[in-house]
Each structure stands twice: as C-alpha cells, then as structure tokens.
C-alpha positions, 0 to 999 in steps of 0.5 A: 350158310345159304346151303345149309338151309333147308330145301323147304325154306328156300320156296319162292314165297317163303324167300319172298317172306324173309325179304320182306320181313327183313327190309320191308317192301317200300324199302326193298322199293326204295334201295336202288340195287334191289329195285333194279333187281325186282325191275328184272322180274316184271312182265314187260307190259308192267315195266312200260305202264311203270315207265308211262305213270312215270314220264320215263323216257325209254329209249326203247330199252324200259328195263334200262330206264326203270333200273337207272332211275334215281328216287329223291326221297319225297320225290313226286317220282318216288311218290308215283312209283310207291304208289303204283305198288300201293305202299307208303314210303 
C-alpha cells in the first residue's frame, strides 16, 4: 500500500499530518516506540535541555536516556516532558 501512494503525499509535512491526525501529538508523545523514534530526529542541544528540565541522568549518551525512559501516566516526568513541547497529555 505504502508505494502506491502518491509521491506528493508522502512530503514530510504531510506524512507529519497524517501522524498527527492519527494518534494526536500527546499520544505520539506518550507511545514509548514513537517517542524513541522522535528523540532520534532532535538536535543534540534540544535532547540535552530535554534531559536537563528532566533530571535525567545522561551517562554521556542523552539519546539513550530520553529514549529509555519510562512515563508513568500523570508523572511529574510525564508532566514536564508534555510541557516542554506544550501539549497536554
């Protein structure tokens, strides 16, 4: 199905669209496997200010500790991490 699509439908924003409009942002947020891959696209500089407002402990790989954390839903973590991105669980 994926290459049958139409060339003009597969541009980043509107892939960006579709994803939103099928889980939301919080809950692309909230999912563990797609946070992990969104972590992946951030610029180093905002995976460290993440892991800062976070109290996450880096170990000198931030990559590793944002995509290995675990959100407890209503967390403070979880909390602070919707909020850094200004969405609302």
């Amino acid at each position: 199905m994926l290459r049958l699509l139409d060339v003009s439908m597969v541009a980043p924003a509107r892939l960006r669209t579709l994803l939103t409009e099928l889980r939301g942002e919080a809950g692309l947020l909230a999912d563990f496997q797609c946070r992990a891959q969104l972590i992946d696209l951030l610029r180093r500089g905002e995976a460290e200010h993440i892991a800062r407002a976070l109290n996450l402990p880096t170990n000198g790989d931030v990559y590793a500790a944002l995509r290995n954390i675990s959100l407890r839903r209503g967390s403070e973590r979880e909390q602070t991490l919707f909020n850094l991105f200004a969405l609302v669980p």
